[in-house]
C-alpha positions, 0 to 999 in steps of 0.5 A: 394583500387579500391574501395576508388578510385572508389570514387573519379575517373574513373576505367579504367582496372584492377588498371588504374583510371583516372579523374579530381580531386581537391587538397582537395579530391586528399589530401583526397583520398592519407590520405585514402590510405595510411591507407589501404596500406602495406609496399607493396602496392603503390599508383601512381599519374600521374598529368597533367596540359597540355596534353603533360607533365605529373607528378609523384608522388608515395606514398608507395613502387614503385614496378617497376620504370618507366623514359618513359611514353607512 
């Protein structure tokens, strides 16, 4: 999965990427991951288009829910 992000965005640590993206490789990139992902695995977009909101969306099963992020 680092690896296919990698393509598209920035590594940051361990499974942080971050960077700008357009809704057709963002499109892209999600159809890529869902084939490599278990049931497990999960994939977490945080979307800003201001820097002071930020969006969520989770693709697969979110292991830990998060209401506040710092």
């Amino acid at each position: 999965m680092l690896k296919l992000c990698r393509k598209y965005l920035h590594w940051i640590q361990n499974s942080v990427l971050q960077g700008e993206i357009t809704d057709v490789k963002l499109k892209e990139l999600v159809l890529a991951a869902k084939e490599i992902m278990d049931d497990k695995d999960s994939l977490i977009i945080f979307k800003s288009r201001d820097e002071k909101w930020l969006e969520k969306e989770v693709h697969g099963h979110e292991k830990n829910e998060v209401d506040t992020f710092l």
